[in-house]
C-alpha positions as CSV (number, residue, x, y, z in Angstrom):
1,X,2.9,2.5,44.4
2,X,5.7,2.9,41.8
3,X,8.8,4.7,43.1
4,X,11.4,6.6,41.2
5,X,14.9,7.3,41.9
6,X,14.1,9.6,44.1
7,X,11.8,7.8,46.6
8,X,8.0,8.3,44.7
9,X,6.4,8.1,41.9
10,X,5.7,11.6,40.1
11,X,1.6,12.8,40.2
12,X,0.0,11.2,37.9
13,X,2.3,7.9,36.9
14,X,0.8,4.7,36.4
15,X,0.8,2.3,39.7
16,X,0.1,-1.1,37.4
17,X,2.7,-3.6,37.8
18,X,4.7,-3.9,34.3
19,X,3.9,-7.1,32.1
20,X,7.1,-8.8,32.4
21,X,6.8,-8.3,36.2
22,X,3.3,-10.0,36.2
23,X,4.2,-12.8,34.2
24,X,3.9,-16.0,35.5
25,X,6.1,-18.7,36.7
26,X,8.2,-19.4,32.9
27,X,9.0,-22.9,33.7
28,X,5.6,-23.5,34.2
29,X,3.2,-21.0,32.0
30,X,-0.5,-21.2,32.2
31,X,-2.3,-23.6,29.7
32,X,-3.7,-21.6,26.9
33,X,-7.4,-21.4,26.5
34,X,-7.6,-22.2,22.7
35,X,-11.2,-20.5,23.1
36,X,-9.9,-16.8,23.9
37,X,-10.6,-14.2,21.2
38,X,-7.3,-13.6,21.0
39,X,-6.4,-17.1,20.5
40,X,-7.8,-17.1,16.7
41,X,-5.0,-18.1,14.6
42,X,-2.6,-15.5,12.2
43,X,-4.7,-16.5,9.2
44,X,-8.2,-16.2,10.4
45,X,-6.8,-12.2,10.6
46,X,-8.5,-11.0,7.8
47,X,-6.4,-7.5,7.4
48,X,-3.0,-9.8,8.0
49,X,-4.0,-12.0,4.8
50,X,-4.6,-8.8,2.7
51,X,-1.3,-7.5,3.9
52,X,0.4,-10.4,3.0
53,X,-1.6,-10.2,-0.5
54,X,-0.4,-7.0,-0.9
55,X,3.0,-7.9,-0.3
56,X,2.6,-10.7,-2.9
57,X,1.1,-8.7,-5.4
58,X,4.0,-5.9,-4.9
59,X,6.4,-8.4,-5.5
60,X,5.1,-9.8,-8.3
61,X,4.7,-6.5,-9.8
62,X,8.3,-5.2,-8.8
63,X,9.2,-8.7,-10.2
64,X,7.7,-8.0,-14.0
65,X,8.6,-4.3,-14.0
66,X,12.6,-5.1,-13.0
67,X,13.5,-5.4,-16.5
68,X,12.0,-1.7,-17.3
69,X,14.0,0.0,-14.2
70,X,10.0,0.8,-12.9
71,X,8.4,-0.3,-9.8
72,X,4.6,-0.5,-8.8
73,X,5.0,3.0,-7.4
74,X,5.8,4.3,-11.1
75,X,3.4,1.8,-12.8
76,X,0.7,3.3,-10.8
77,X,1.3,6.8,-11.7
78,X,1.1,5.7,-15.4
79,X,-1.9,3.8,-15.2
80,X,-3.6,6.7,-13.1
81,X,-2.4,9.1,-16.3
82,X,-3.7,7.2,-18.7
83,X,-7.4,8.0,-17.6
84,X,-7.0,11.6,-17.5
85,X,-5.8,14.4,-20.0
86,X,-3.0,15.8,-17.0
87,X,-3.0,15.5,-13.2
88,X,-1.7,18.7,-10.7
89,X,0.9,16.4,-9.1
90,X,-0.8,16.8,-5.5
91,X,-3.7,14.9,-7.2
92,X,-1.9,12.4,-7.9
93,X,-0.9,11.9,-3.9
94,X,-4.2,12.3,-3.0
95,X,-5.9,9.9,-5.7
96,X,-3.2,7.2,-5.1
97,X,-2.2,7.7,-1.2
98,X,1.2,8.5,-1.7
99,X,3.4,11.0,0.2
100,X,3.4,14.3,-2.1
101,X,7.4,14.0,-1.9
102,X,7.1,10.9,-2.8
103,X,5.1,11.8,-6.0
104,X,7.8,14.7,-6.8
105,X,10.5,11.8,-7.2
106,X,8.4,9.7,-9.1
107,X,7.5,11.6,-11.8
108,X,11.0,12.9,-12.1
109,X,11.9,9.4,-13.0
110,X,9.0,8.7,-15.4
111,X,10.0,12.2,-17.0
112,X,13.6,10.9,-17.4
113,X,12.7,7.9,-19.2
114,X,10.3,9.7,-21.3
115,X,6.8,8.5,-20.2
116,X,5.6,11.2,-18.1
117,X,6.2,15.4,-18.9
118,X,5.1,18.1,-17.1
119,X,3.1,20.9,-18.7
120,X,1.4,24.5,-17.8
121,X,-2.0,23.6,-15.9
122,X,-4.4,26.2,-18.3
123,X,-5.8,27.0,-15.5
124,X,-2.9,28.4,-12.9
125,X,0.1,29.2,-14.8
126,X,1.8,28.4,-10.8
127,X,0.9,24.8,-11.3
128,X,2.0,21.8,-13.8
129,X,-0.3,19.0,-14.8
130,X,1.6,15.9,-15.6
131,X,0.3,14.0,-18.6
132,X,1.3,10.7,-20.2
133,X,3.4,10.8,-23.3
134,X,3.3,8.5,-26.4
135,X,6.3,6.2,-24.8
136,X,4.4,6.8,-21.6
137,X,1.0,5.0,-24.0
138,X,3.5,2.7,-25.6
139,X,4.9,1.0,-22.5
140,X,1.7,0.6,-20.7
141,X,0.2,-0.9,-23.9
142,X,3.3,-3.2,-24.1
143,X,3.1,-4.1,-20.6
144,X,-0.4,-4.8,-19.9
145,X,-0.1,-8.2,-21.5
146,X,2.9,-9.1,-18.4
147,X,0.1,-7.1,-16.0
148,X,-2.2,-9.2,-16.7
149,X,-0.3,-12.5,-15.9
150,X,1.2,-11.0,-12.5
151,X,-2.8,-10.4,-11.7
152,X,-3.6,-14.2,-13.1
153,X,-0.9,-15.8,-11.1
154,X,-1.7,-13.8,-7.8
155,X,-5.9,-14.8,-8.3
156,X,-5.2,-18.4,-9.9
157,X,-6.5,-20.3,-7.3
158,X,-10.4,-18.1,-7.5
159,X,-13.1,-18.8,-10.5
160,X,-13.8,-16.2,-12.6
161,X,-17.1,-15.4,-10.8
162,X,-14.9,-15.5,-7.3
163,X,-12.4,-12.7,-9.1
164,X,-14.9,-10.2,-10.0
165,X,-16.6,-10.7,-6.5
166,X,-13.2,-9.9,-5.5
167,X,-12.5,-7.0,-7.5
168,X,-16.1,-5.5,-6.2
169,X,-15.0,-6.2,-3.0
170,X,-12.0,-4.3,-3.0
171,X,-13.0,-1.1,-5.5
172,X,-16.3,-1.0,-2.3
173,X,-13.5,-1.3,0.2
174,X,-11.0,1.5,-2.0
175,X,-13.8,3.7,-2.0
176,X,-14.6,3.7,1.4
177,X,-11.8,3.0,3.4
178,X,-8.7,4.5,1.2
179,X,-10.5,7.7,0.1
């Protein structure tokens, strides 16, 4: 039984023995059993090689965008505003999974450097769409040629059959999982 300070444990407190105090002999640990689950290596962990593919594509991204004072955050937004007429800002957070504050700040800074504006929504003077402008159309459109060499670098080693398997993949995977 686990005591406390005081003599005994309190109702209801675990009475397992602590990791560290179970461990074995260090000097002499146990010989690993390479055929434990757990034993599979770091990259046979599927969702550690897509975060580390994610972090790759980020930095690439960040990487091309430097230049423009942008990151993938803003880049996002834009490209998410040029398929619509105006988004309410806590669409935006909710179609691209970021933190509504997070969206407040960001299109402050696309609205600074002239890409983004916010306008009346038509349909509750209370709320403001936020719409691409022309130099919002003009940088993406200058951009997307860069984009698309961040995206070729980051998918070099695949086929084009094995990037659109890919890209299904991951819209499937998007849809269900991010949504």
């Amino acid at each position: 039984m686990l005591e406390s300070a005081h003599g005994t444990a309190p109702p209801g407190a675990s009475t397992r023995e602590p990791a560290i105090a179970r461990q074995q002999d260090v000097q002499n640990p146990a010989p690993i059993d390479a055929r434990e689950p757990w034993m599979r290596g770091l990259h046979a962990d599927t969702g550690y090689l897509l975060y580390r593919l994610g972090l790759r594509s980020g930095q690439l991204f960040n990487t091309f965008l430097q230049e423009s004072g942008l990151r993938l955050r803003h880049y996002a937004v834009l490209r998410f505003l040029a398929t619509s007429t105006g988004a309410l800002q806590r669409e935006l957070s909710t179609s691209l999974g970021y933190d509504p504050s997070a969206i407040v700040g960001l299109v402050d800074d696309l609205e600074k450097l002239g890409f983004a504006e916010r306008r009346p929504s038509p349909d509750d003077r209370r709320s403001r769409l936020v719409a691409l402008t022309a130099n919002g159309r003009a940088f993406l459109r200058d951009t997307d040629e860069a984009g698309q060499r961040v995206t070729n670098e980051l998918l070099g080693p695949l086929d084009a059959a094995e990037r659109e398997s890919l890209h299904t993949l991951l819209q499937r995977l998007t849809e269900d999982g991010l949504s």
